[in-house]
C-alpha positions as CSV (number, residue, x, y, z in Angstrom):
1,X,-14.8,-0.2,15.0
2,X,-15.8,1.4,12.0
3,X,-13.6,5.1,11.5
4,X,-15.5,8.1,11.5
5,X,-13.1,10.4,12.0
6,X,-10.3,11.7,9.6
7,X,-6.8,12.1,12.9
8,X,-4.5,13.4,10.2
9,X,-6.5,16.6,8.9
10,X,-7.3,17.2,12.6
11,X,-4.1,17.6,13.5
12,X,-3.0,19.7,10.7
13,X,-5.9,21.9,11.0
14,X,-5.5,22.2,15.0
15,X,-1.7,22.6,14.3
16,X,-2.6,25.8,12.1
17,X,-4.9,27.2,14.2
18,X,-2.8,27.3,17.4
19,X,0.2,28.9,15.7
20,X,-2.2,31.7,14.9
21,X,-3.3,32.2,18.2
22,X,0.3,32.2,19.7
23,X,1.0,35.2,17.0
24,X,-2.5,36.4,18.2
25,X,-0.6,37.7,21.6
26,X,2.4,39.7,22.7
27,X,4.6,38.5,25.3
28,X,3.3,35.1,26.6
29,X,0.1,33.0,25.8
30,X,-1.7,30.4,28.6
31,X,-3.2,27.9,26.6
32,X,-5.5,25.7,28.6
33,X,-5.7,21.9,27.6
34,X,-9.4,20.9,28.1
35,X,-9.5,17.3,28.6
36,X,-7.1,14.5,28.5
37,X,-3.7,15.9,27.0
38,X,-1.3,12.6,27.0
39,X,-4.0,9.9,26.4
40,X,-7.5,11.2,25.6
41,X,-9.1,7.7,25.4
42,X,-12.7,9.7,25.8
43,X,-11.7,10.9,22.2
44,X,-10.7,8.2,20.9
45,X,-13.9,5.9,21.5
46,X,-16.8,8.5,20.3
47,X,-14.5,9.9,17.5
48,X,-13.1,6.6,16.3
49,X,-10.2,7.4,14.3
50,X,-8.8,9.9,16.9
51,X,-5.4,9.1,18.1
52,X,-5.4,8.7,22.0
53,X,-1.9,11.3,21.4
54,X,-2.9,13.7,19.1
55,X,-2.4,16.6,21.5
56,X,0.7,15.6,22.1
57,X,1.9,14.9,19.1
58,X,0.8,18.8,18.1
59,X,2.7,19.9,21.2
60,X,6.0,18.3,20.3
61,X,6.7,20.5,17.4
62,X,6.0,23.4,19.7
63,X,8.2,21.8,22.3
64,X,10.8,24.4,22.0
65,X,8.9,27.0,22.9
66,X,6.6,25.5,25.8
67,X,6.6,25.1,29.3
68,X,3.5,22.6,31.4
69,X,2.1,23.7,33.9
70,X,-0.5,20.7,35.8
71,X,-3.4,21.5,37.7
72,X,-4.7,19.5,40.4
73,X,-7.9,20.3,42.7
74,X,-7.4,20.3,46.5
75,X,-10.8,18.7,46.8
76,X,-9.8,16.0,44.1
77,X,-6.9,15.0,46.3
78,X,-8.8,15.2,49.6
79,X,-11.4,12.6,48.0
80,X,-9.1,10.4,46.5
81,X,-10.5,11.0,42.9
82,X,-9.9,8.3,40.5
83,X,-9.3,8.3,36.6
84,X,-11.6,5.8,35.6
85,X,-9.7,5.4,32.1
86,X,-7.1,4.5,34.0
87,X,-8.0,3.3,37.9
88,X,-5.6,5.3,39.7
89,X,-6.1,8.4,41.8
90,X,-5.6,12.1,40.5
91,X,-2.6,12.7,42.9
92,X,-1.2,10.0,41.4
93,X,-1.9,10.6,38.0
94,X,0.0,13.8,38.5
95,X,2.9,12.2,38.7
96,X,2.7,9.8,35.5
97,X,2.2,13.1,33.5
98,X,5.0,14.9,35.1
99,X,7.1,11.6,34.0
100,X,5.4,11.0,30.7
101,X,6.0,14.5,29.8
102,X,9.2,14.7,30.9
103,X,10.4,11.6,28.7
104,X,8.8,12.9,25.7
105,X,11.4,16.0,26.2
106,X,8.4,18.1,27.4
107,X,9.8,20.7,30.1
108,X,6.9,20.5,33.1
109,X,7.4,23.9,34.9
110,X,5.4,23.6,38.1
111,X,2.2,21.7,39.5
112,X,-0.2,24.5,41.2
113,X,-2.8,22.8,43.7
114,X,-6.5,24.5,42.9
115,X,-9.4,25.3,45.7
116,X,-7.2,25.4,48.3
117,X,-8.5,25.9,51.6
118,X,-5.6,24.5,54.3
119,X,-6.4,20.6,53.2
120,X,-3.7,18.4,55.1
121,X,-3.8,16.1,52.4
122,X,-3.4,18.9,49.8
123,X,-0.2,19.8,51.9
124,X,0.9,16.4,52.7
125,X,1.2,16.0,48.2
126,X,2.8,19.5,48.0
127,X,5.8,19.0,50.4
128,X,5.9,14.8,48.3
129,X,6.0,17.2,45.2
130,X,9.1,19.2,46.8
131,X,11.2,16.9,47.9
132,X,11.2,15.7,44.4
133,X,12.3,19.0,42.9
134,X,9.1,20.3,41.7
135,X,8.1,23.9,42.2
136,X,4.4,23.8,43.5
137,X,1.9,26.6,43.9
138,X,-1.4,27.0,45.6
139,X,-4.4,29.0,44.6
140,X,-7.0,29.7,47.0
141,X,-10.8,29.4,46.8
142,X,-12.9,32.9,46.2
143,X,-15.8,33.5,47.8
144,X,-19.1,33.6,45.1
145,X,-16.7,32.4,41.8
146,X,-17.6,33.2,39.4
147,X,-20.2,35.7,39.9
148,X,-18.7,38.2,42.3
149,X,-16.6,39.8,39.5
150,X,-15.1,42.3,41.7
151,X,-13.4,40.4,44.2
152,X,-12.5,38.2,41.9
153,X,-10.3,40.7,39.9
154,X,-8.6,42.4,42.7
155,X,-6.0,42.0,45.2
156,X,-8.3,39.9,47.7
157,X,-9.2,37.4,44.5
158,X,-6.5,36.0,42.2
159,X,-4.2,38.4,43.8
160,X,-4.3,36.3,47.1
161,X,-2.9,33.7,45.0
162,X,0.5,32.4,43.9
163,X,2.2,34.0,41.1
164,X,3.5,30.9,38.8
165,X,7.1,31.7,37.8
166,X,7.5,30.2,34.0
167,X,10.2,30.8,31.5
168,X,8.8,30.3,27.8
169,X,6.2,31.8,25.7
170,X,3.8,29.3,25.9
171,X,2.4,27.8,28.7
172,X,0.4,24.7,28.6
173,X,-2.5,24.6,31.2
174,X,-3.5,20.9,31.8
175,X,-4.7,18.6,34.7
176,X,-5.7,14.9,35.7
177,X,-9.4,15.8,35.0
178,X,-11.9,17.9,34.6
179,X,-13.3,20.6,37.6
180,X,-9.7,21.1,38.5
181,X,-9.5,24.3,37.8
182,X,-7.5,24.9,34.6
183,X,-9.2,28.4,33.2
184,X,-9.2,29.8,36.5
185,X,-5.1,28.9,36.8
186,X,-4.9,31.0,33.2
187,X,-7.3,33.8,34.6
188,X,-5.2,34.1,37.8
189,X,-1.7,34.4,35.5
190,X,-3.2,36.9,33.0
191,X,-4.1,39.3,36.5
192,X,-0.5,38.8,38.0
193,X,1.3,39.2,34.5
194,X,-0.5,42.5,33.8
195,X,0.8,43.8,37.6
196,X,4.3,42.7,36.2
197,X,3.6,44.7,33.0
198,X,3.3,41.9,30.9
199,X,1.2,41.5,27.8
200,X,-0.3,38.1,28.3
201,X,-2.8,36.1,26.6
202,X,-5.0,33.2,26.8
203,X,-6.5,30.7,24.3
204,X,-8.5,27.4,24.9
205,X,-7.8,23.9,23.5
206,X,-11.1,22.2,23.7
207,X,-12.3,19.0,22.3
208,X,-15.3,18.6,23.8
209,X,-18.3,19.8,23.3
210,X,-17.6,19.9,19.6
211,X,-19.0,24.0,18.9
212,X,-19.9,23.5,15.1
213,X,-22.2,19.9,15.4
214,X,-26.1,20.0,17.2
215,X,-26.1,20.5,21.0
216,X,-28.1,17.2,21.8
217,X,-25.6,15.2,18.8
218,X,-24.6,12.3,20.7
219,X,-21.0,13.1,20.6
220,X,-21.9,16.5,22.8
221,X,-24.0,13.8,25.0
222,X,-21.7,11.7,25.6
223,X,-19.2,14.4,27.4
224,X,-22.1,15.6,29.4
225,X,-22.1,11.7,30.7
226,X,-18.6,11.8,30.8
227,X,-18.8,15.1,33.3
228,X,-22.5,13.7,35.1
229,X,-20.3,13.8,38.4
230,X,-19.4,17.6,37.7
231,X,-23.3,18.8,36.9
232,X,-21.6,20.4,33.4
233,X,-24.6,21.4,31.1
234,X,-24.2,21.6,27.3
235,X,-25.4,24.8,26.3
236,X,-26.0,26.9,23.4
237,X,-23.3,30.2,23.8
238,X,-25.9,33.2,23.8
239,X,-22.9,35.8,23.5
240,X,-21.7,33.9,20.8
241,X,-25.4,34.2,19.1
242,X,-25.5,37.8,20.0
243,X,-22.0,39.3,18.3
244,X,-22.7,36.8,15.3
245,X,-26.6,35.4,15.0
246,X,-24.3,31.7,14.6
247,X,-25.5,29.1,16.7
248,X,-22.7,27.3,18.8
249,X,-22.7,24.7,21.7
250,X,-20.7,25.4,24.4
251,X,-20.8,24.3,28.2
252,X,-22.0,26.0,31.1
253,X,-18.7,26.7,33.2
254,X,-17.0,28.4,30.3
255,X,-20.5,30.7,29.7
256,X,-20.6,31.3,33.7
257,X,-16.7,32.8,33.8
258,X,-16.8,34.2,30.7
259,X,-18.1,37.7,32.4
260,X,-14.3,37.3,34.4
261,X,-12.1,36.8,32.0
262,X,-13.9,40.0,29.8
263,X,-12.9,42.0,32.8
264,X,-9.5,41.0,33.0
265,X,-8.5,41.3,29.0
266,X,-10.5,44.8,29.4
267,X,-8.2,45.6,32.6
268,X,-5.0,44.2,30.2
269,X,-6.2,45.7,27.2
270,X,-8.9,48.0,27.4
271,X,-11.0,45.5,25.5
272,X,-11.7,41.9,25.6
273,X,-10.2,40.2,22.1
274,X,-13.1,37.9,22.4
275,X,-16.7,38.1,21.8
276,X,-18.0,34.8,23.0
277,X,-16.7,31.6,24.9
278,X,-16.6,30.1,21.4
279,X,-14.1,32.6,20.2
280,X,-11.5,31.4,23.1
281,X,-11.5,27.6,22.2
282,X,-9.4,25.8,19.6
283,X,-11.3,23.3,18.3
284,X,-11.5,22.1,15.1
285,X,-12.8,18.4,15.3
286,X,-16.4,18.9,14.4
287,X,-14.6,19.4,10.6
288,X,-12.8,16.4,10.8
289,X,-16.0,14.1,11.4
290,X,-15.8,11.9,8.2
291,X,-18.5,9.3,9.3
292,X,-21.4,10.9,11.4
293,X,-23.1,8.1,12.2
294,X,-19.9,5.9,13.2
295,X,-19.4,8.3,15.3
296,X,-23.1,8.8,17.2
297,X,-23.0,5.0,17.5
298,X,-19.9,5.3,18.9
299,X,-21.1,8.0,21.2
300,X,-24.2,6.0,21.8
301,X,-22.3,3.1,23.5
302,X,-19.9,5.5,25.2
303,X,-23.0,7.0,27.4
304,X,-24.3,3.6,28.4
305,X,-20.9,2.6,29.6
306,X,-21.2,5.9,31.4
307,X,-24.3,4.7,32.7
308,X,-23.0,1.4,34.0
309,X,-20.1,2.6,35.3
310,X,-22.4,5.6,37.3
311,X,-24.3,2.5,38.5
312,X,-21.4,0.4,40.1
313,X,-20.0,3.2,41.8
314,X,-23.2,3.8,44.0
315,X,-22.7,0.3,44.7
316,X,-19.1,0.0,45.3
317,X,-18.8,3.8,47.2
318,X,-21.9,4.4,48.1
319,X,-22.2,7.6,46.8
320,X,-25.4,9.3,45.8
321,X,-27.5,8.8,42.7
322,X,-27.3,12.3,41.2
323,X,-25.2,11.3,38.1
324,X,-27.0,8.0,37.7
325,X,-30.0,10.2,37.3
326,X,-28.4,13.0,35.1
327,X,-27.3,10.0,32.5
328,X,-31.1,8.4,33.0
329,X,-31.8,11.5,31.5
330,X,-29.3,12.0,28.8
331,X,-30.5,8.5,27.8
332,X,-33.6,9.7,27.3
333,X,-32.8,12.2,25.0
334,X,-30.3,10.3,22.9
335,X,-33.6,7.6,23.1
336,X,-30.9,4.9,24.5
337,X,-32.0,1.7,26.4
338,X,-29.1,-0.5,27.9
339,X,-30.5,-3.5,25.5
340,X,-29.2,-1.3,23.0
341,X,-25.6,-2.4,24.0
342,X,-25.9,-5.5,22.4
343,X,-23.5,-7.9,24.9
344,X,-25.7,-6.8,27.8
345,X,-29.0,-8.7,26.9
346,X,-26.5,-11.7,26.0
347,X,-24.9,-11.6,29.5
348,X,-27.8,-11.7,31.4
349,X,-29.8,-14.2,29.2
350,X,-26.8,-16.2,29.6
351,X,-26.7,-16.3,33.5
352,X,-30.1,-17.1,33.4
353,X,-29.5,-19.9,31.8
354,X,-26.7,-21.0,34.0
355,X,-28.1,-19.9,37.4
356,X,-24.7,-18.4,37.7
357,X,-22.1,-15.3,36.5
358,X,-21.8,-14.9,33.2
359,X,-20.0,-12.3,30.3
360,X,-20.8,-11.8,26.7
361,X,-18.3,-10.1,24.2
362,X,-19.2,-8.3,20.7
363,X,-16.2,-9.2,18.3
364,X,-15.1,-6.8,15.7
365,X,-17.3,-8.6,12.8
366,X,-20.5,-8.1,15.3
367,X,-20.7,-11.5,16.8
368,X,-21.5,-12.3,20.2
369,X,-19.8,-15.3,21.9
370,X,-20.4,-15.5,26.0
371,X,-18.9,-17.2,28.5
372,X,-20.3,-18.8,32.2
373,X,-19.0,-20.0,35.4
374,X,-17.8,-23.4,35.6
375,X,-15.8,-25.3,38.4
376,X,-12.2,-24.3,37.0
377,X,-13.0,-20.6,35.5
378,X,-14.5,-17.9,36.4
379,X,-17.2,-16.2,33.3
380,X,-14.6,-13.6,32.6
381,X,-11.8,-16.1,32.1
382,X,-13.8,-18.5,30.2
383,X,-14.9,-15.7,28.1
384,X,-11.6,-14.4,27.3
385,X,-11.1,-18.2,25.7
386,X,-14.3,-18.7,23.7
387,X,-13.7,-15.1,22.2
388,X,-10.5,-16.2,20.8
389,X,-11.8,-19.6,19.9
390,X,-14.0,-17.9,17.6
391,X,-11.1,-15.6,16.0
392,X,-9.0,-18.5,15.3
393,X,-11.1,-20.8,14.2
394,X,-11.0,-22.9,16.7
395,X,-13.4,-25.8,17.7
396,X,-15.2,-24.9,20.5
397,X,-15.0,-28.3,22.1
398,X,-11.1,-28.4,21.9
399,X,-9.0,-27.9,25.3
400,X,-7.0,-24.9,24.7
401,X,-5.4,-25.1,28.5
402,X,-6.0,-29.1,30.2
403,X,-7.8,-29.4,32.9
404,X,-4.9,-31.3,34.3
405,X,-2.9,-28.0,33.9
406,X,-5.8,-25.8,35.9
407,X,-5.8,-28.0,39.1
408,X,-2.4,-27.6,40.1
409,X,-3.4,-23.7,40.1
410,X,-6.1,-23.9,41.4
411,X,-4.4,-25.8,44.5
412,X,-1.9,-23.4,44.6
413,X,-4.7,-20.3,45.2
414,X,-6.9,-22.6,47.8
415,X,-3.9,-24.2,49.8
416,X,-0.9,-22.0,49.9
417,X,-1.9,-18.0,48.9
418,X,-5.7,-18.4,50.4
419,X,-8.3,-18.2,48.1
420,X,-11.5,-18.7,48.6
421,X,-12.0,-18.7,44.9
422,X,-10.4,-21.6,43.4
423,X,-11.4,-20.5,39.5
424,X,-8.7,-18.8,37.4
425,X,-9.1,-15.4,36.4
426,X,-8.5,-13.7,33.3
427,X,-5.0,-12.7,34.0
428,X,-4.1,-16.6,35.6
429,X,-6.0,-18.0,32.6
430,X,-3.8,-16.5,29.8
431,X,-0.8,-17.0,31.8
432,X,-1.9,-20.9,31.7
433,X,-2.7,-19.8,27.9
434,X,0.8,-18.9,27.1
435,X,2.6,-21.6,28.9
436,X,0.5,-24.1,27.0
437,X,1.4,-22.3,24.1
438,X,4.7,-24.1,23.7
439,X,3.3,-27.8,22.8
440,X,-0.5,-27.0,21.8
441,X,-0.1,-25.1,18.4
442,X,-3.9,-24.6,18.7
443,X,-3.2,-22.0,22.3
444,X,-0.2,-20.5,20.5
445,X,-3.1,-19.6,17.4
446,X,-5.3,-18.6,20.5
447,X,-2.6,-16.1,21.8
448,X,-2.2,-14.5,18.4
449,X,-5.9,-13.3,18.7
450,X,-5.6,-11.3,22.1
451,X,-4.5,-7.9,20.0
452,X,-8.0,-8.5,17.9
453,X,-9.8,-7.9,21.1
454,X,-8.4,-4.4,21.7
455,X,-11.6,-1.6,20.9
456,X,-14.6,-5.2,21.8
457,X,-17.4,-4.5,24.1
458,X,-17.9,-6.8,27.1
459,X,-20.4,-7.2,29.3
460,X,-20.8,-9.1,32.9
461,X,-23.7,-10.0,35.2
462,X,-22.1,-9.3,38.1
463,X,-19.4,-6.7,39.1
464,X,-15.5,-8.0,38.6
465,X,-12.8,-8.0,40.9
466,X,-10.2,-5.7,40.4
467,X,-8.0,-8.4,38.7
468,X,-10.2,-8.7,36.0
469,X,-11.1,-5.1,35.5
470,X,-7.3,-4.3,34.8
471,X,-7.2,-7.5,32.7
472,X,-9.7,-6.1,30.3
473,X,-8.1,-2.7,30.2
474,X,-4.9,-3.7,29.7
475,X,-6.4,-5.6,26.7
476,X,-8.3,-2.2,25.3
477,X,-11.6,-4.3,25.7
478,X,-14.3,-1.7,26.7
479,X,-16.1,-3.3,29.8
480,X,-19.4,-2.6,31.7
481,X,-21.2,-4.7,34.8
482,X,-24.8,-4.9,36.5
483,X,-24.5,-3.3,39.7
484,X,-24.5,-6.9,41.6
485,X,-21.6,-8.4,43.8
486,X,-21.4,-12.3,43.1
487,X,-21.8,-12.8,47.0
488,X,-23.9,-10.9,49.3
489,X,-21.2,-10.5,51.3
490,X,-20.5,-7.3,54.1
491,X,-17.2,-7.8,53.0
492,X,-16.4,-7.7,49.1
């Protein structure tokens, strides 16, 4: 993928910028951590150049001086919400970060459970959380946040809540996802810090939207797809047009509870530090964009995999179509069709051809090699093979793993584990891949092309089995599917 953006001045500016927002305050500042703080992989594939870890790597030279605190939603645990980046559920997510943080020689404080309303499963994670030695807090839903001002800044609001005990000047606000309830977490500290006479502040760091590029830029786009399921709106910052005529993109939940948190610095302070929504972020990545168009391309394919990915769920969950619909419509005005991601049209001309499954894979120089259903492997698998066929140079005729080699295997699945699937999968075909890698010098070239595949866009014509789905992302490869099942089965 081509780089269009510039990592290394991003985090030096970033770095700059947060130091003088911790000397901004007095005692303590909450800074919130909009989006993904360990691996923002979001990032990384519309801004390609952006280092999954940058956050992180800006917060280990603060590490001294920090403390994490992670957010998780009540309702988000109730529903079993899953990172699709990463397939596992939000509860669980929790705690890799507390783990990952914790072997960087990050100190993670406390985990505070948002929109709590009595959940058993909200309670059944807390007391999990406990027995392992982590403080947890919960903080309770308000009725009309964020409009009912008021309530909200009083002892029946955040005061109902949980006071989060922390040690160090800086507290990092971060959470599985978004919608968890991060700002609101801050908001809730700032009101019980100023009862405890503390002088507390609070400071956004917010990649996306990008403030300082168009509102309909495709990189803006592209979070709203990212967020469909959370009905988030770019939007241009009207208080951030009135104190400065400057137009700036925000998003709609920052614009809605910006009203709160003026009444809270006003109740700290006499006076809210802050004119606009735009003046609480952090973000200076729309000045580290070194290749526009790289990245709206980049952006561009991002919201059709949104849009696939939209799709399957209805399928798979059977959940409704409202974020289907909300990407139809961002689609529209980035003027996007899914032919435009150039492995889908190849997929499905290829499994018409076939009268069968098929997968297509765009390689880093742009060409397209597919891959179908035969008798011994399944179109993912035998895609996996042509694709690095083509990287090494290899005749497309030769055997890379013998068929003799596959049958045993595929006995193995049939007779003794139970499949009804006797083709290999991606992960059983370059386990095959490696072993035959020991006497057939053209495999071993074969296996040396599997890191060239990392950042490729594949396509399928039917939805994978969760086998294959990890088998891709383990391999970086960016995958989509038509919202099909191979067998119309009740059962998948």
């Amino acid at each position: 993928m081509k780089i269009g953006f510039d990592n290394n001045k991003y985090l030096k500016m970033q770095s700059e910028h947060i130091r003088e927002r911790i000397n901004q305050f007095g005692d303590k500042l909450y800074l919130e951590f909009g989006g993904k703080l360990f691996d923002d992989y979001h990032a990384s594939r519309v801004l390609p150049g952006f280092a999954p870890d940058s956050k992180l790597r800006m917060l280990l030279q603060l590490a001294d001086q920090a403390e994490i605190v992670i957010v998780i939603s009540a309702a988000d645990i109730e529903k079993n919400k899953v990172r699709s980046d990463l397939g596992i559920t939000y509860d669980v997510d929790v705690l890799r970060l507390i783990q990952s943080f914790t072997d960087k020689g990050l100190y993670v404080g406390s985990v505070v459970i948002t929109h709590y309303s009595g959940q058993n499963t909200a309670d059944v994670f807390k007391h999990k959380l406990e027995s392992m030695g982590i403080k947890v807090y919960r903080h309770y839903t308000i009725d009309g946040y964020p409009g009912n001002v008021p309530l909200i800044v009083s002892d029946e609001g955040y005061g109902k809540n949980d006071y989060i005990e922390t040690k160090r000047p800086l507290v990092v606000v971060t959470a599985p996802g978004p919608g968890s309830g991060k700002m609101a977490t801050c908001l809730s500290q700032l009101y019980h810090e100023n009862k405890r006479g503390v002088k507390a502040g609070y400071a956004k760091f917010e990649t996306f939207p990008i403030w300082n590029i168009p509102l309909k830029h495709p990189v803006n786009l592209a979070y709203e797809a990212a967020t469909a399921d959370l009905n988030d709106v770019n939007m241009i910052d009207p208080f951030h047009l009135e104190a400065y005529g400057v137009t700036t993109v925000n998003y709609n939940r920052d614009i809605e509870i910006f009203p709160v948190l003026s009444a809270i610095f006003e109740g700290i302070y006499g006076e809210n530090p802050y004119k606009s929504p735009t003046d609480m972020g952090v973000n200076m990545a729309g000045n580290c964009i070194i290749d526009d168009e790289a990245c709206c391309e980049a952006s561009r394919q991002e919201i059709l995999r949104r849009y696939y990915q939209a799709l399957n769920r209805v399928v798979k969950e059977d959940v409704g179509k409202e974020e289907v619909y909300k990407i139809e419509l961002l689609m529209k005005q980035a003027k996007l069709t899914t032919d435009m991601r150039k492995v889908v049209p190849a997929a499905l001309k290829r499994a018409e051809e076939t009268g069968a499954p098929a997968a297509a894979i765009e390689l880093p120089d742009g060409t397209i090699a597919t891959g179908k259903t035969t008798n011994l492997l399944g179109a993912s698998a035998a895609l996996l093979l042509n694709a690095v066929k083509v990287l090494g140079n290899i005749p497309h005729d030769e055997h890379l793993i013998s068929p003799i080699a596959i049958e045993p295997i595929q006995k193995l699945k049939v007779e003794y584990l139970g499949s009804r699937n006797p083709r290999l999968h991606t992960d059983e075909v370059l386990i095959a891949l490696s072993m035959c890698a020991a006497t057939n010098k053209h495999a071993q070239i074969a296996l040396e092309q599997l890191e060239k595949l990392r950042g490729c866009q594949v396509h399928t014509s039917v939805m994978l089995s969760e086998v294959d789905i990890k088998t891709f992302k383990r391999l970086g490869i960016e995958l989509t599917s038509e919202p099909v099942y191979e067998h119309n089965r009740l059962y998948q």
